[in-house]
BALOBA-1460 file (C-alpha; in Angstrom, 3 decimals):
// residues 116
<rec num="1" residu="x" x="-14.518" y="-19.569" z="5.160"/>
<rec num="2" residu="x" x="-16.064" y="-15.798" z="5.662"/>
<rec num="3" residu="x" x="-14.234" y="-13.749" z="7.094"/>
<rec num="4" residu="x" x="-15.448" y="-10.620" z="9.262"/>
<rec num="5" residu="x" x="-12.425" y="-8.195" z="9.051"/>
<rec num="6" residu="x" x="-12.490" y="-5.513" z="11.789"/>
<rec num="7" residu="x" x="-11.106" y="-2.777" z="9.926"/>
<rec num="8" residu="x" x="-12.621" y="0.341" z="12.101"/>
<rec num="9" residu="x" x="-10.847" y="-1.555" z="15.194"/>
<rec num="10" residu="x" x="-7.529" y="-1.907" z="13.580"/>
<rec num="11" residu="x" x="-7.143" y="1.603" z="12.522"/>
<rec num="12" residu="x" x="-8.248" y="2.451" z="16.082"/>
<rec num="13" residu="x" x="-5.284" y="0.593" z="16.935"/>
<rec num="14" residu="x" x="-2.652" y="2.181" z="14.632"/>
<rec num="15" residu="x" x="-0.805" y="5.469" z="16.320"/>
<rec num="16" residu="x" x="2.938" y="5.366" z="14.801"/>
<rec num="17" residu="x" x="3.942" y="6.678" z="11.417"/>
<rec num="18" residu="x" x="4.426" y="3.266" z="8.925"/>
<rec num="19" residu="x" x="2.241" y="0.896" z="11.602"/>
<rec num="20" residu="x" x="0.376" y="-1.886" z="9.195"/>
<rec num="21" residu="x" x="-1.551" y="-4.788" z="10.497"/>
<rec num="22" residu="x" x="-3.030" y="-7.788" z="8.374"/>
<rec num="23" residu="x" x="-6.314" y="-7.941" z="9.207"/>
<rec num="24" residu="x" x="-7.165" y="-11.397" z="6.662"/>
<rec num="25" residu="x" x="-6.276" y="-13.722" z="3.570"/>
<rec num="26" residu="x" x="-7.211" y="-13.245" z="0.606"/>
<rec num="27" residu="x" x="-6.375" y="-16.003" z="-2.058"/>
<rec num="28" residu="x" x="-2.717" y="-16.024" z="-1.857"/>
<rec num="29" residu="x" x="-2.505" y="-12.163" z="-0.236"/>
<rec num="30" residu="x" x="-3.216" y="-10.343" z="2.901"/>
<rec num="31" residu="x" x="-5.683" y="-7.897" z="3.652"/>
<rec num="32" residu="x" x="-4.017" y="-5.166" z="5.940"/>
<rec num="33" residu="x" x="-4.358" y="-1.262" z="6.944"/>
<rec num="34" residu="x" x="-1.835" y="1.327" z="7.156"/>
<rec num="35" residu="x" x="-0.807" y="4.692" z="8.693"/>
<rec num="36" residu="x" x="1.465" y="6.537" z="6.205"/>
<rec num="37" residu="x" x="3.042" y="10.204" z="6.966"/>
<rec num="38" residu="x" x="5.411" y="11.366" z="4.444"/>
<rec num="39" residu="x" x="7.220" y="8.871" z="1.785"/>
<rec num="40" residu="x" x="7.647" y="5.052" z="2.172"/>
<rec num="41" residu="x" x="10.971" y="3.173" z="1.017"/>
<rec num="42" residu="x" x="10.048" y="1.747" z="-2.510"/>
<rec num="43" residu="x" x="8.598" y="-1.432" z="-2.670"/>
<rec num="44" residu="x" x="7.471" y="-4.407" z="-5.475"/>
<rec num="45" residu="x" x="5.547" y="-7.753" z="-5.386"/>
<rec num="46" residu="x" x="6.752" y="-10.139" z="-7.850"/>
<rec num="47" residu="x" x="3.996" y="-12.714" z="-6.758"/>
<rec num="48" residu="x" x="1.175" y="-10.548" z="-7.640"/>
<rec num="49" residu="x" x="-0.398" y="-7.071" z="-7.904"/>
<rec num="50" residu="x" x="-1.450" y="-4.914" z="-4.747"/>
<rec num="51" residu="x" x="-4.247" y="-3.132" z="-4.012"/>
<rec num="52" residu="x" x="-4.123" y="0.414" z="-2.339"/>
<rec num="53" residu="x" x="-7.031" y="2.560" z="-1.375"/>
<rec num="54" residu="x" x="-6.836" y="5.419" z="1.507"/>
<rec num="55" residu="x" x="-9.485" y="6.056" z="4.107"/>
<rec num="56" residu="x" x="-9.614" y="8.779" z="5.057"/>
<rec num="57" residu="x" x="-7.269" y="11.471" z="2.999"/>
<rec num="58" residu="x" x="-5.727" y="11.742" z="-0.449"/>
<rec num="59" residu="x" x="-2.530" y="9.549" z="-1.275"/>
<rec num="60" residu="x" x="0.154" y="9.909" z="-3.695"/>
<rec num="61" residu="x" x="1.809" y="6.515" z="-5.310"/>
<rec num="62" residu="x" x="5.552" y="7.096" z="-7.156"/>
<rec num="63" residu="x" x="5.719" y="4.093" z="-9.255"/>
<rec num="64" residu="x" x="8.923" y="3.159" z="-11.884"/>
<rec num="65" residu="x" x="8.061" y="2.604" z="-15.605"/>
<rec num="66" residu="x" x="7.857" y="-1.175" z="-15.919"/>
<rec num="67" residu="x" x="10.115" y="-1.026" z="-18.808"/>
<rec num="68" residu="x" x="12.134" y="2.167" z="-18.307"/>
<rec num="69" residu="x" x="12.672" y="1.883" z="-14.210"/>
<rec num="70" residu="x" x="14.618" y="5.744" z="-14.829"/>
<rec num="71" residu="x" x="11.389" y="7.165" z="-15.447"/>
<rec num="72" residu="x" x="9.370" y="7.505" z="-12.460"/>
<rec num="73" residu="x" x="5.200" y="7.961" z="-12.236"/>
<rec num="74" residu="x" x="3.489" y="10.025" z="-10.174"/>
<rec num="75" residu="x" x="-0.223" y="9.343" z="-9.206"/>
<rec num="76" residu="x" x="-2.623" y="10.815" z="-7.136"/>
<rec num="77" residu="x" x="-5.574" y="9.033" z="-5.174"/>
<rec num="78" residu="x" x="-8.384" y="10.606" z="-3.630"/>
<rec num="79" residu="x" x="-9.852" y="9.296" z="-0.221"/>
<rec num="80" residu="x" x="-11.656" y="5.893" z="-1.178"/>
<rec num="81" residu="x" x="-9.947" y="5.672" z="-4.746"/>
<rec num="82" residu="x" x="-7.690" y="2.329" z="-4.789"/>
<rec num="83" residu="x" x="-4.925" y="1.769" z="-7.257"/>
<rec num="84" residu="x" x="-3.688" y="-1.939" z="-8.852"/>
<rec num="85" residu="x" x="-0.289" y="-1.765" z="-8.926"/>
<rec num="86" residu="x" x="1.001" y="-4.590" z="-11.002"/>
<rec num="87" residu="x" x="3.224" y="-7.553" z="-10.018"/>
<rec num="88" residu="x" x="6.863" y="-6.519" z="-9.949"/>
<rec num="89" residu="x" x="6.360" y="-2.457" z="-10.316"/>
<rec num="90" residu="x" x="8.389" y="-0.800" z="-8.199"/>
<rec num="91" residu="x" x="5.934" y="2.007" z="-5.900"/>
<rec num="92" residu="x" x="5.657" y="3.903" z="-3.076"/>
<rec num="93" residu="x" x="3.194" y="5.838" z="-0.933"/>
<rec num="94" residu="x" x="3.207" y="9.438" z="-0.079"/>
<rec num="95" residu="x" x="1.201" y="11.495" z="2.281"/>
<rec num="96" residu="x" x="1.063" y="14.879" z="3.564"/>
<rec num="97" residu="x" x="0.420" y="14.587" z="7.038"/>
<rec num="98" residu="x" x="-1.146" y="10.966" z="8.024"/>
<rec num="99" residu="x" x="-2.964" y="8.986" z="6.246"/>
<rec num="100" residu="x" x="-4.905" y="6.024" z="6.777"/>
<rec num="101" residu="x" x="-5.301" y="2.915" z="3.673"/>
<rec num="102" residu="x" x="-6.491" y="-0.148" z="3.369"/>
<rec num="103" residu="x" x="-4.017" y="-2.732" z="1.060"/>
<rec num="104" residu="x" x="-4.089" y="-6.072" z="-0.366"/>
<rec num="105" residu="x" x="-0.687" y="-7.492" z="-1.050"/>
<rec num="106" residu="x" x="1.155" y="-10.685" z="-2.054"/>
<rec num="107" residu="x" x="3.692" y="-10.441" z="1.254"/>
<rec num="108" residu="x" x="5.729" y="-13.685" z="0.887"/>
<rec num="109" residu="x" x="7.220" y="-12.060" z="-2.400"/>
<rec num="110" residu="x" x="7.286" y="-8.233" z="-1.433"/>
<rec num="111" residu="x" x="11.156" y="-6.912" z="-1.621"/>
<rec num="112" residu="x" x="11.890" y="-3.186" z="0.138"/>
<rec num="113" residu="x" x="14.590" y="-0.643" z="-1.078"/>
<rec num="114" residu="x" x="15.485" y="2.229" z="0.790"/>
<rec num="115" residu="x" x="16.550" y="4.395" z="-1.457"/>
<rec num="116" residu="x" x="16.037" y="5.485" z="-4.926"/>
């Protein structure tokens, strides 16, 4: 089936710091958008890899070394660049001031931790 996702409306819709909708499926994911200010917990998804690409201002991803979780990875994405983060990688997003993204994740499997 085709799906028509209504992004512009969605991020229309999103005022509060961390608000995410799904929007669609996609194979065995979601399709969703985001409004990120400052640093998410840290989050993985065993089930399969996530996309991330902000909208409309830069984004920075922390992500642990899949074999050395100590060591930590800093990335940078410009407005429209996504990032595949692979299954099980523990990441998180960080903006300076708000910032809107578009994300395709596996949800069933996704686990959150608050701290580091």
């Amino acid at each position: 089936m085709i799906q028509i996702l209504p992004v512009p409306k969605a991020l229309d819709d999103l005022k509060e710091r961390f608000d995410f909708t799904f929007l669609g499926d996609f194979a065995d994911c979601k399709v969703g958008v985001a409004y990120v200010e400052g640093e998410t917990e840290w989050e993985r998804h065993p089930g399969g890899d996530e996309i991330v690409m902000p909208l409309d201002g830069p984004l920075g991803l922390k992500l642990k070394d899949e074999n050395d979780p100590e060591t930590i990875v800093e990335k940078s994405l410009a407005m429209g660049e996504a990032c595949i983060i692979p299954p099980n990688v523990w990441h998180k997003q960080i903006a300076d001031g708000f910032v809107k993204l578009l994300f395709v994740t596996h949800v069933e499997s996704s686990i959150y931790q608050e701290s580091d």
